[in-house]
VEXDREN-2710 file (C-alpha; in Angstrom, 1 decimal):
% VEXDREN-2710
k/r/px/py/pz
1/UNK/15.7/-1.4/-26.5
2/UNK/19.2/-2.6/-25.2
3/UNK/20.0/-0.8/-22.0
4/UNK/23.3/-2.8/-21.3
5/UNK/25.9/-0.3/-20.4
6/UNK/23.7/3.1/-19.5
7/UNK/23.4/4.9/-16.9
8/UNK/20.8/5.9/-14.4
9/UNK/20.3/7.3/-11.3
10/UNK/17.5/6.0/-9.0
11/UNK/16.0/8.8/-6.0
12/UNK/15.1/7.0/-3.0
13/UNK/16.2/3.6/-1.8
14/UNK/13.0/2.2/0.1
15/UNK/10.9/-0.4/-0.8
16/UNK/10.1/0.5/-4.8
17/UNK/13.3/2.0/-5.7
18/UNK/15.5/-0.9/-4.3
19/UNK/13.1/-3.4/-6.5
20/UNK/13.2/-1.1/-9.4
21/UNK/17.2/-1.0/-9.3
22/UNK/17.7/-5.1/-8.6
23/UNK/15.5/-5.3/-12.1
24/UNK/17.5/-2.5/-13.8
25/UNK/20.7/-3.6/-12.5
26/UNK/20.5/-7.4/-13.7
27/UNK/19.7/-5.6/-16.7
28/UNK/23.6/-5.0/-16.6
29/UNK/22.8/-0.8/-16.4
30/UNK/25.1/0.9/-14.6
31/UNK/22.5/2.0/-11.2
32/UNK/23.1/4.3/-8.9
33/UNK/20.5/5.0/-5.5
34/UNK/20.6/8.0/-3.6
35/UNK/18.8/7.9/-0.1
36/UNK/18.4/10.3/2.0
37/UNK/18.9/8.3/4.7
38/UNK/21.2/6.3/6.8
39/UNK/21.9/2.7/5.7
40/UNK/18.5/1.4/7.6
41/UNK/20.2/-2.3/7.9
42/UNK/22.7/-0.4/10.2
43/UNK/20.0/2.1/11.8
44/UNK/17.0/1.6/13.8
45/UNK/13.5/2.4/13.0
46/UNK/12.0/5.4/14.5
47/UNK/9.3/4.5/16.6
48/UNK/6.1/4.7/15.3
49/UNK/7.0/5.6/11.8
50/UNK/6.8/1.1/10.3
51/UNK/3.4/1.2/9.7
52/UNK/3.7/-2.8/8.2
53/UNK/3.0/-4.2/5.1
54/UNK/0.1/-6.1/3.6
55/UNK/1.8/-8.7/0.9
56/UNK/-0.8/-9.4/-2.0
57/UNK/-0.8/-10.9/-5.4
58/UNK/0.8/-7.8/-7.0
59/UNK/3.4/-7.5/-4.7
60/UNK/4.4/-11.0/-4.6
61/UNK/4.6/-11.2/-8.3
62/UNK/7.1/-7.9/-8.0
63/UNK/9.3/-10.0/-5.8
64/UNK/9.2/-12.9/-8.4
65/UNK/10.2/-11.2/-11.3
66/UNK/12.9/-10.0/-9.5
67/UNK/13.8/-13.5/-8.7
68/UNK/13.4/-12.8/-4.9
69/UNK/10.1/-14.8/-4.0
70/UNK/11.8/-16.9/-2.4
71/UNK/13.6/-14.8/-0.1
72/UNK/10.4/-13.5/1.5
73/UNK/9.1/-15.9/3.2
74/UNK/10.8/-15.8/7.2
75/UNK/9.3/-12.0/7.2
76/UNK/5.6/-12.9/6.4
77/UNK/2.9/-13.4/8.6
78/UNK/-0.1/-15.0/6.9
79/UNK/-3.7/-13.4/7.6
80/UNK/-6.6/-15.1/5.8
81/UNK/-9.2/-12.8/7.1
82/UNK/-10.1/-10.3/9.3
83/UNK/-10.6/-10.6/12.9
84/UNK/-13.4/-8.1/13.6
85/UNK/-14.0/-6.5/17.9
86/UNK/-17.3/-5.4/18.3
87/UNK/-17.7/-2.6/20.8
88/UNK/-19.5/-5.4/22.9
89/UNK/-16.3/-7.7/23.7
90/UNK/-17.0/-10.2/21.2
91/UNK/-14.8/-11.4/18.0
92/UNK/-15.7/-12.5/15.1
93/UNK/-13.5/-14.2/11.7
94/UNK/-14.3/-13.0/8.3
95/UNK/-12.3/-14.4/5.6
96/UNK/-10.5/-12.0/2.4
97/UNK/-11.5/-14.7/0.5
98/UNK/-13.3/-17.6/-1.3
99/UNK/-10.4/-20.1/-1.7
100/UNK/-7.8/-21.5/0.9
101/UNK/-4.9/-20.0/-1.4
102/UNK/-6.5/-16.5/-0.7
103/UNK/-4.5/-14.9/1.5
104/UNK/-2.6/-11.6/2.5
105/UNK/0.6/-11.1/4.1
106/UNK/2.0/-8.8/6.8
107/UNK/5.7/-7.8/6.1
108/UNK/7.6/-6.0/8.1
109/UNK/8.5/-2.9/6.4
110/UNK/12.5/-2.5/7.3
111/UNK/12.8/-6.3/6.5
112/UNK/11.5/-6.3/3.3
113/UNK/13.8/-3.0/2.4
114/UNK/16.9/-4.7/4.2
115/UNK/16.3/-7.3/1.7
116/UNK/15.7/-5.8/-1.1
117/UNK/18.9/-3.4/-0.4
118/UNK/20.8/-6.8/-0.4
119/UNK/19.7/-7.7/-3.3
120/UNK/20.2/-4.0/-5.2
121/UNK/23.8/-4.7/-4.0
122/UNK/24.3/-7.9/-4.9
123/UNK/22.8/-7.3/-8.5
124/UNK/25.3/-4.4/-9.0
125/UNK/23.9/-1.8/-7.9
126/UNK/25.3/1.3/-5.9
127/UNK/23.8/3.0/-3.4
128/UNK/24.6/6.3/-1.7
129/UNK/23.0/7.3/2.0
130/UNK/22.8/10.4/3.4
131/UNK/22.0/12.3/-0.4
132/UNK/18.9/14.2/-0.1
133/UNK/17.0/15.4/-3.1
134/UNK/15.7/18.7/-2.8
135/UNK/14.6/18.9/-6.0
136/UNK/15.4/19.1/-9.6
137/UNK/16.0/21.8/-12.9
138/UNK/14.4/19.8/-16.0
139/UNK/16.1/22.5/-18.1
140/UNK/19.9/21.5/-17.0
141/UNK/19.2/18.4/-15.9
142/UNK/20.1/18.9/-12.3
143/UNK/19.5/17.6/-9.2
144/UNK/20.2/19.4/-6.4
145/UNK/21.3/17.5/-3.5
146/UNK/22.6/17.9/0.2
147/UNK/24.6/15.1/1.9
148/UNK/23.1/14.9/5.2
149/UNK/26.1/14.9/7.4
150/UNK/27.4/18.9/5.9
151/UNK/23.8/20.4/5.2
152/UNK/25.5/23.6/4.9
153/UNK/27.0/22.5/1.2
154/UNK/24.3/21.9/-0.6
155/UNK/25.6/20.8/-4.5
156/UNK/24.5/20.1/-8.1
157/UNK/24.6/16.8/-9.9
158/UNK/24.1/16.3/-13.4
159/UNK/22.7/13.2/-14.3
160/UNK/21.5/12.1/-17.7
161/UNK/18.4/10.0/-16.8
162/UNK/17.0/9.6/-13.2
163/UNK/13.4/8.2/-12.0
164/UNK/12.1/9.6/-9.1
165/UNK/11.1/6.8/-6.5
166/UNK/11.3/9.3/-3.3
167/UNK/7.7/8.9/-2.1
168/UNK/4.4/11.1/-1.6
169/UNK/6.0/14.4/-0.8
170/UNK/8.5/14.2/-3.3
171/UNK/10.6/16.9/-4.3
172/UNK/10.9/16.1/-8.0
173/UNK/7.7/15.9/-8.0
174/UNK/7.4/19.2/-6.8
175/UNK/10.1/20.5/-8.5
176/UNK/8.0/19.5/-11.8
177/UNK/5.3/21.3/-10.7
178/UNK/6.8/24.5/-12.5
179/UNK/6.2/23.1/-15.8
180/UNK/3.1/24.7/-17.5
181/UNK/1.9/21.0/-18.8
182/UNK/2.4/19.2/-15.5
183/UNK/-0.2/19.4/-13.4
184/UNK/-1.2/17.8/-9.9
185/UNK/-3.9/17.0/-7.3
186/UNK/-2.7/16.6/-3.8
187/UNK/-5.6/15.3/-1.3
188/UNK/-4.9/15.1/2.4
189/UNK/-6.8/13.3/4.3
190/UNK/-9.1/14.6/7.5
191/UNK/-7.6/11.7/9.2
192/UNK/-4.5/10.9/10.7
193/UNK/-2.8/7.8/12.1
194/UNK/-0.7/6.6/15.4
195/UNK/1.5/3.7/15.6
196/UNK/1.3/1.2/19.1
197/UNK/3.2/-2.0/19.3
198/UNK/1.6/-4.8/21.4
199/UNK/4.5/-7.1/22.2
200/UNK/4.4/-10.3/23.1
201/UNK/2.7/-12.1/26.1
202/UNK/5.1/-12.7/29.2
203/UNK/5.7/-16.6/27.8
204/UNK/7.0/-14.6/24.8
205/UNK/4.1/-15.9/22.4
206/UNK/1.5/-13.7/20.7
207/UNK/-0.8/-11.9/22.5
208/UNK/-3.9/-12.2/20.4
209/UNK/-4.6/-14.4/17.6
210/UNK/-1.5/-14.1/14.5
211/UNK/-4.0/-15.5/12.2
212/UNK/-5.4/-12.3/10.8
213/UNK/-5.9/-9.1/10.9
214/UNK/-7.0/-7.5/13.8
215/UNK/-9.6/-4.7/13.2
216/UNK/-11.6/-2.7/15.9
217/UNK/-14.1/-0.9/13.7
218/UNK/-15.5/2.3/15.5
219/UNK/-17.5/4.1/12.6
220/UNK/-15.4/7.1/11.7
221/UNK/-12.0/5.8/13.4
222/UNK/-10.7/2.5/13.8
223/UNK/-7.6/0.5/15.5
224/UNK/-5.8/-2.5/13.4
225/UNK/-2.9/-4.5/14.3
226/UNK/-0.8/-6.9/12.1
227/UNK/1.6/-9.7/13.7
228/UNK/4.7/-9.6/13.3
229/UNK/6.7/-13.1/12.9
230/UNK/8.3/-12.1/16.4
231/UNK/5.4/-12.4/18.4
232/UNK/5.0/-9.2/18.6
233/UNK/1.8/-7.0/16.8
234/UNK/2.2/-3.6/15.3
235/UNK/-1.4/-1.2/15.8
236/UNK/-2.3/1.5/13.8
237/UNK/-5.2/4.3/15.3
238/UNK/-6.9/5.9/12.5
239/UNK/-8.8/8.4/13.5
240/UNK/-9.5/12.5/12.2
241/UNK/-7.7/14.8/13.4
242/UNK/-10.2/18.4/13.3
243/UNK/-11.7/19.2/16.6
244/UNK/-14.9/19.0/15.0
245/UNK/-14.7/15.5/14.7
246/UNK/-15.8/13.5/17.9
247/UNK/-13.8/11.5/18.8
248/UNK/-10.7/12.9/17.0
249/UNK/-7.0/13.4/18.1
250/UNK/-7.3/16.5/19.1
251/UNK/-9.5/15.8/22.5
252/UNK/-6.9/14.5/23.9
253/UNK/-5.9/17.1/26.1
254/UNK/-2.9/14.5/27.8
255/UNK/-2.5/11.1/28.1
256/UNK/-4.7/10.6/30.7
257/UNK/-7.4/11.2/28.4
258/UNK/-5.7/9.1/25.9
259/UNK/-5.5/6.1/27.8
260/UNK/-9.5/6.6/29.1
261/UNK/-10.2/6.9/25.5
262/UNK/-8.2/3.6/24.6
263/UNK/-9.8/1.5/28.0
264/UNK/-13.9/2.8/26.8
265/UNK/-13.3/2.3/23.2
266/UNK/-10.9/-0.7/23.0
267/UNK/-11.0/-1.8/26.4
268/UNK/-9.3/-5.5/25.6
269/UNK/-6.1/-3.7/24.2
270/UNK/-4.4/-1.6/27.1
271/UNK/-4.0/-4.8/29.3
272/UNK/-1.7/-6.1/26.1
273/UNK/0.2/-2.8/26.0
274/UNK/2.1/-2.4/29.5
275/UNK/3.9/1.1/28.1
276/UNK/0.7/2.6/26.5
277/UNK/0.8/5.6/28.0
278/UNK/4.6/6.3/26.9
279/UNK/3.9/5.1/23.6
280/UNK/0.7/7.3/23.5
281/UNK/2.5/10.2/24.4
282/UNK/5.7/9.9/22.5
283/UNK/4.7/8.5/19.0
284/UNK/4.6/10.7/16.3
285/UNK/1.1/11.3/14.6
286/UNK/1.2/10.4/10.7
287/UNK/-0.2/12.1/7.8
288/UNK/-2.3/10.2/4.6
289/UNK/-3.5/11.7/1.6
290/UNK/-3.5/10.9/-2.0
291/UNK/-1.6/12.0/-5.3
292/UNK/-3.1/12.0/-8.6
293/UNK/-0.4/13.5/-11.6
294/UNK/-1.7/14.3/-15.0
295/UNK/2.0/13.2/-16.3
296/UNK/4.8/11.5/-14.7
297/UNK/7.4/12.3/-16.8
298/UNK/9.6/15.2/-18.3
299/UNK/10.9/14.6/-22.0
300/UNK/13.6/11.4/-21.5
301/UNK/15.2/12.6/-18.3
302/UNK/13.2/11.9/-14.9
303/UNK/9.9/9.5/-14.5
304/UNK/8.4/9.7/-11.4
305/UNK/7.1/6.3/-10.2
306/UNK/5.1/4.4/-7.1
307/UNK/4.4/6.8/-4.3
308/UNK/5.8/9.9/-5.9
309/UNK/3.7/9.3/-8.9
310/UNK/0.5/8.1/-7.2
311/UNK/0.6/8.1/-3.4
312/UNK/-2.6/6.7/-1.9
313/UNK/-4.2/6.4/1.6
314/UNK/-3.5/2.6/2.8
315/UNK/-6.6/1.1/3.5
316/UNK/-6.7/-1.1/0.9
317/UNK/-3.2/-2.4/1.9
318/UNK/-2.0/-1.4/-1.9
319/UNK/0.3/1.1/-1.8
320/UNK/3.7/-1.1/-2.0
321/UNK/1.9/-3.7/-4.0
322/UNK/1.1/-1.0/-6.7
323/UNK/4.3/0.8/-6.3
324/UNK/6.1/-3.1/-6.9
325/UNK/3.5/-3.3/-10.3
326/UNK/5.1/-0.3/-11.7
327/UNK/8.0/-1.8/-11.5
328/UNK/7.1/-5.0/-13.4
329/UNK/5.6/-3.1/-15.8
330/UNK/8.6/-0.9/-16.6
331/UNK/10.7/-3.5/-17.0
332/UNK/8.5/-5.4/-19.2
333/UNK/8.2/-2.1/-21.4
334/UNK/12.0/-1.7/-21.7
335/UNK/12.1/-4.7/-24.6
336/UNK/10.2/-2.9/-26.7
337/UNK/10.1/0.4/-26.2
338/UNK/12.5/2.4/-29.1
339/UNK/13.5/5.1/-26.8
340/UNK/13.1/6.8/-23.5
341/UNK/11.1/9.4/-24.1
342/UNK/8.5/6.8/-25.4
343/UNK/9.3/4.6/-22.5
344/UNK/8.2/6.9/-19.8
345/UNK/5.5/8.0/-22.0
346/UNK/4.2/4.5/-22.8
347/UNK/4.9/3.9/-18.6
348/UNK/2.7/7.2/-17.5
349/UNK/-0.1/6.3/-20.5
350/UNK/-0.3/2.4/-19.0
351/UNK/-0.3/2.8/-15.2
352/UNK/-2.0/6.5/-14.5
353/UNK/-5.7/5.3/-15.1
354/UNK/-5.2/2.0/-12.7
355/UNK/-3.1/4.0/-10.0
356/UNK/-6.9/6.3/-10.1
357/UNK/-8.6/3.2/-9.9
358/UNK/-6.8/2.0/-6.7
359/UNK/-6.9/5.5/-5.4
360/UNK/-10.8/5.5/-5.4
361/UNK/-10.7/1.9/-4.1
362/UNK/-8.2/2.4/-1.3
363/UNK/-10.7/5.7/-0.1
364/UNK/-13.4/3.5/0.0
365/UNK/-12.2/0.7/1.7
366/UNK/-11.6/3.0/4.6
367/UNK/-15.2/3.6/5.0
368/UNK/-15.7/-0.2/4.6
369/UNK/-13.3/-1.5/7.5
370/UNK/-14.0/1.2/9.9
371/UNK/-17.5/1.0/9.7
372/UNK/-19.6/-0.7/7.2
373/UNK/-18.0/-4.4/8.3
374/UNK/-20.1/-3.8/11.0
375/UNK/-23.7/-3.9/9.3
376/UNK/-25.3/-7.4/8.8
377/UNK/-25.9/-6.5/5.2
378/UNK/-22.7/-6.4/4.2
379/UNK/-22.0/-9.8/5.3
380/UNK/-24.8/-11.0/3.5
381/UNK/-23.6/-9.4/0.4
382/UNK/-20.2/-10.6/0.7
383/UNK/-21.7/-14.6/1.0
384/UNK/-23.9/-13.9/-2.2
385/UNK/-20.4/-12.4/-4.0
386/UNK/-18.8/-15.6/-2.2
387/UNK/-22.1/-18.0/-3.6
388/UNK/-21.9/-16.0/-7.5
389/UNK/-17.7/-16.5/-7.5
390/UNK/-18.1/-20.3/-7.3
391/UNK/-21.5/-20.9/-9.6
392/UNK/-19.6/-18.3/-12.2
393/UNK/-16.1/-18.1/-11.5
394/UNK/-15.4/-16.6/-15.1
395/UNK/-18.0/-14.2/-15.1
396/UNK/-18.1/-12.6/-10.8
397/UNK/-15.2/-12.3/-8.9
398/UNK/-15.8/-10.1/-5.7
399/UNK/-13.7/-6.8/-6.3
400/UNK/-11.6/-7.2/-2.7
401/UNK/-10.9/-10.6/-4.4
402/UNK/-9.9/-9.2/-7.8
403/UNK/-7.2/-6.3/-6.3
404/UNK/-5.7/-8.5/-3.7
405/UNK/-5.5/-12.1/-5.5
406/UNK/-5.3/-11.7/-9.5
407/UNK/-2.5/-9.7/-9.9
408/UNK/-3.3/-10.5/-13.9
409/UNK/-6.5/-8.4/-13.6
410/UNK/-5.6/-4.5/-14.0
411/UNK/-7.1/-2.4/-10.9
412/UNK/-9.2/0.0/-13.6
413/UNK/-11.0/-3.4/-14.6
414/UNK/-11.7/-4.5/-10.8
415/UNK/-12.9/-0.8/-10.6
416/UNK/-15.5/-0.7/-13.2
417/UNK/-16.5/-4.4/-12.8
418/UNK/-16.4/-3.6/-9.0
419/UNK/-19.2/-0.7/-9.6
420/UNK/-21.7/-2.6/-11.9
421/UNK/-21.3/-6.1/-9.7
422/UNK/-21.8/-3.6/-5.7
423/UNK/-25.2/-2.4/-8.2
424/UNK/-26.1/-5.9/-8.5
425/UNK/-25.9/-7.2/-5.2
426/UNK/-27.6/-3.8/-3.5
427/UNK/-30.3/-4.9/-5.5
428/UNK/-30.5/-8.8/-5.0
429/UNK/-30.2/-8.2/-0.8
430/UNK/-32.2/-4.9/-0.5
431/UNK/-35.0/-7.4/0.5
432/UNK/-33.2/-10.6/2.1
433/UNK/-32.3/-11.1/5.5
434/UNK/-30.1/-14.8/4.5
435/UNK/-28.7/-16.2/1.5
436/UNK/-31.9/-18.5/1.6
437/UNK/-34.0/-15.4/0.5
438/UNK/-32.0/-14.9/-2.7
439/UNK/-33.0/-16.4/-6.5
440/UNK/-29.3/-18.0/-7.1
441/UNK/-30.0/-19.2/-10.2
442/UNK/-31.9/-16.0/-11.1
443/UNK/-28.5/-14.1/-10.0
444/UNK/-26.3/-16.6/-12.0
445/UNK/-28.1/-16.1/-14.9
446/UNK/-28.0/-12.2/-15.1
447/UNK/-24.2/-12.1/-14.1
448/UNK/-23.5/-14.2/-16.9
449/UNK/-25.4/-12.0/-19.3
450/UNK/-24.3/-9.1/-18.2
451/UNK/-20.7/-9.7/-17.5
452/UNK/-18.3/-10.5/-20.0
453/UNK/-16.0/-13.5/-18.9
454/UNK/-12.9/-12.3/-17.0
455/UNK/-9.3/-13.8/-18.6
456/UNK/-7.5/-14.5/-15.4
457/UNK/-4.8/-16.6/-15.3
458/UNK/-6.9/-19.1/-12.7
END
């Protein structure tokens, strides 16, 4: 299909929309972006609203097609592996992956969408701040929209064809909830999530080791922090939020309590933190949830896409790297798609069942870094998955391995292979205490006859 010359309009200018309108734009369509916002490159960031980036395989190979990979690489922070503190004092290193090329990325958020609002720009596109969507009527194809600085004038604008890229509570979204075939599942989570930035040491270097990241797993709540390439880290608390829940966000009664709660339960971070206590009190407490759609599209008018078609919780650092996916895979369907009402239909019918996979995934991986990193058995599974990936490379690739490095393998596929291979190694440690108690060749053997060999591009 030859979309030189139309028009569309693209709802929200963060991370995925921006991408979505460099590709459309060098396309030579005529692309419009309407954000809410002010122009973030000449506004600061809230603080405590960042929460930063994890850069994988997917994401990276977003940036790429775009032409832009090379452009990244002064706002990345490499982390290899985790860097796990016990409750005892102690650290420990565990790796993402098996090879030295395995690797994840932290990104500072408002870098990353200065850059790509560059690039929108410079591509051709045009953006408009300050134009919030509060929704939209699918039968006059009408947005309605308020410009920020007179919210008393709400106004209509008719656009032919618009995709929706204005994250999990968006109002198109919403709006198409009034539509007897659209239906939707919105899940919030128990749990919610505060923002802390460690800065620097007094020499101006970082405070704790940049090479990795940094994860305080408590059992039902835990503390991370990514660096940042200033020196600087950002921390996230996730913890739940009911009363019921001990410890949750609720007990703290003022910061007093916060901070004791922060010296018993991480007691090596408040020394790095001289403003805690402001920062405790004054930054805002985040929401997470996940949205699953049963369509993402209306006719050949609006698709909804990345967080506004499938917003997921973010523990298994996906949620930009899927939404940037999307985007790949939309502009790879535009060549041969004959219309597009087929386009978004082909879209929705490809990506829906992976954006579930990574839904269930991300959910789970929660549980994984906040507590189960903590059981010896899990490391012992994770050096067998390690041992079967380099006897059988084609047949067992561990699933973290699969959704963060082979952006070639869909995230259903590292789902259902992920299910049958966690079976497997259950039953091949259940009685071990090392990798020297375990039958390799025996494991090797029924991998490769029960797996089929995975195509990856390795």
């Amino acid at each position: 299909m030859n979309v030189a010359g139309e028009h569309i309009t693209i709802i929200g200018a963060g991370l995925t929309g921006s991408l979505l309108a460099v590709m459309l734009a060098r396309r030579n369509m005529h692309v419009t972006l309407l954000e809410r916002q002010a122009d973030p490159r000449k506004t600061a960031v809230a603080a405590g609203r960042s929460i930063n980036l994890a850069m994988a395989a997917r994401g990276l190979r977003g940036l790429s097609h775009a032409g832009l990979a090379d452009a990244i690489g002064e706002l990345q922070c490499p982390m290899p592996g985790r860097i796990l503190h016990h409750a005892d004092g102690t650290t420990s290193f565990q790796p993402y992956g098996n090879k030295p090329h395995e690797i994840n990325y932290s990104v500072s958020r408002a870098g990353l969408n200065h850059l790509l609002l560059d690039a929108a720009e410079q591509a051709g596109a045009k953006v408009e701040f300050h134009q919030q969507c509060n929704g939209f009527d699918p039968h006059k194809g009408a947005l309605s929209i308020t410009d920020t600085r007179d919210p008393g004038n709400p106004y209509l604008r008719r656009v032919l064809r618009f995709i929706a890229s204005d994250g999990a509570g968006s109002p198109v979204r919403r709006a198409l909830q009034s539509l007897p075939e659209f239906t939707m599942d919105e899940s919030l989570l128990g749990h919610r999530y505060q923002e802390i930035a460690i800065p620097p040491d007094a020499s101006g270097n970082y405070a704790m080791d940049p090479g990795g990241l940094h994860v305080w797993p408590r059992g039902d709540f835990m503390l991370i922090a990514l660096p940042n390439p200033g020196g600087d880290f950002t921390a996230t608390l996730f913890m739940p939020e009911s009363a019921s829940s001990e410890p949750s966000f609720s007990m703290w009664d003022d910061t007093h309590a916060a901070l004791a709660f922060f010296s018993e339960t991480f007691a090596d971070v408040p020394p790095l933190v001289p403003d805690l206590a402001e920062q405790l009190e004054h930054h805002p407490l985040g929401i997470m949830g996940t949205v699953r759609c049963n369509r993402w599209h209306w006719r050949d008018q609006c698709l909804l896409i990345g967080d506004a078609a499938h917003a997921i919780v973010p523990f298994h650092g996906q949620g930009m790297n899927a939404a940037f996916e999307d985007c790949v895979v939309f502009d790879n369907l535009i060549d041969n798609a004959v219309d597009w009402a087929t386009l978004f239909s082909d879209f929705t019918d490809q990506r829906r069942k992976n954006a579930d996979a990574i839904a269930s995934m991300a959910l789970e991986n929660y549980e994984e870094m906040r507590d189960t990193v903590r059981d010896p058995r899990f490391h012992l599974k994770k050096a067998l998955a390690f041992a079967l990936e380099e006897r059988c490379p084609a047949h067992f690739i561990p699933r973290y391995s699969m959704v963060m490095f082979h952006a070639d393998i869909p995230y259903a596929t590292a789902f259902e292979r992920g299910a049958i291979q966690a079976q497997l190694l259950d039953e091949w440690t259940a009685n071990a205490q090392s990798i020297d108690d375990i039958d390799l060749e025996h494991c090797v053997a029924a991998v490769e006859s029960q797996l089929p060999p995975l195509m990856t591009e390795e």
